[in-house]
C-alpha positions as CSV (number, residue, x, y, z in Angstrom):
1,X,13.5,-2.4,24.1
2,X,9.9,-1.4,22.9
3,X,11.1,-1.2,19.3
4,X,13.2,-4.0,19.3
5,X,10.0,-6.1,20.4
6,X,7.8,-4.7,18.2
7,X,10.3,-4.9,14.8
8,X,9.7,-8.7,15.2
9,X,5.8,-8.5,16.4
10,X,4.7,-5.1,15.1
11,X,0.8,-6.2,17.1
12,X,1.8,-7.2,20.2
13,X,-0.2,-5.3,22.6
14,X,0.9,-3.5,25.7
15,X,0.1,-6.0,28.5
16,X,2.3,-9.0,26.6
17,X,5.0,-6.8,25.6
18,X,5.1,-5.6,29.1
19,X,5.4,-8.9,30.3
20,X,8.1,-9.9,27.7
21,X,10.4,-6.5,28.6
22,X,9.8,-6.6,32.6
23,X,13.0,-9.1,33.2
24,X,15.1,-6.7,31.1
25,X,13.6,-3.1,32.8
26,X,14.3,-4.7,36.5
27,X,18.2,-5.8,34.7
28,X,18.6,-2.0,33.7
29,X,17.2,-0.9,36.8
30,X,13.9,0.7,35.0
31,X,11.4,0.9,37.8
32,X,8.0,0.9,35.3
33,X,4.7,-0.5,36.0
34,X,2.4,-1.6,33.5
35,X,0.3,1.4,33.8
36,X,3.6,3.7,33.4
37,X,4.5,1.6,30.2
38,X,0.8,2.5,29.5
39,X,1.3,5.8,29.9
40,X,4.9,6.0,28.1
41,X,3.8,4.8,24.9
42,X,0.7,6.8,24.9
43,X,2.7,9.8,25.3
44,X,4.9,8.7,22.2
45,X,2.4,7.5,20.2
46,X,3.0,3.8,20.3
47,X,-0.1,2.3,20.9
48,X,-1.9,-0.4,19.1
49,X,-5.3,0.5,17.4
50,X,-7.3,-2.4,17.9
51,X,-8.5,-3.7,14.4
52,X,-12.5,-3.4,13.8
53,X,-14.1,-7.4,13.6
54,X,-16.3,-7.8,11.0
55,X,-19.3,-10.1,10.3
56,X,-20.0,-10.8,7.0
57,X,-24.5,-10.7,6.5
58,X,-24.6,-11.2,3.4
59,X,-23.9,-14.0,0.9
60,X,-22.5,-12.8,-2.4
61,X,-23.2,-14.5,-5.8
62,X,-20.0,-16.5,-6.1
63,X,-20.4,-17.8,-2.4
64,X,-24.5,-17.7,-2.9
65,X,-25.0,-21.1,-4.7
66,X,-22.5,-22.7,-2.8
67,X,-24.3,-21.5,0.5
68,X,-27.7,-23.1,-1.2
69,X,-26.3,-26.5,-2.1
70,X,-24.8,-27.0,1.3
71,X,-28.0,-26.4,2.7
72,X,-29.9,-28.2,0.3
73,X,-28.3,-31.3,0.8
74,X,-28.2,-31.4,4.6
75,X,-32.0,-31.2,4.1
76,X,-32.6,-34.3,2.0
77,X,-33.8,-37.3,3.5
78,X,-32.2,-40.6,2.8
79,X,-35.0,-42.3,4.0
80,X,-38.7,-42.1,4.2
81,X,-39.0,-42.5,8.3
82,X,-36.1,-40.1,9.0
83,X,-36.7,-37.2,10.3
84,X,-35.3,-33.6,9.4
């Protein structure tokens, strides 16, 4: 069931694919929690490794001039009473 799941979503984490195979594991008579599916594909190595986030600091020289403009032009004043 698991692998079936996951061939279509390889991502899909525990809790979600829990929910999507619990109608089928009551059907077959499977009497798995959660925690137990937790547990299950722990022990066969089938857990997700949450990908890292990353926050790009710096601005690169392609994207650098860009950034500048942008920022630039939000800054001009169209009119001498205006403020910033």
């Amino acid at each position: 069931m698991v692998l079936e799941v996951r061939r279509h979503m390889p991502r899909l984490g525990t809790r979600k694919l829990y929910q999507l195979i619990e109608p089928e594991l009551k059907a077959a008579g499977i009497k798995l929690g959660r925690d137990g599916l937790f547990d299950y594909l722990r022990q066969h190595q089938m857990l997700i490794k949450p990908r890292r986030n990353y926050t790009r600091t710096t601005l690169y020289p392609d994207n650098l001039e860009q950034a500048l403009d942008e920022e630039v032009s939000s800054s001009v004043r169209k009119d001498g009473n205006q403020c910033a």
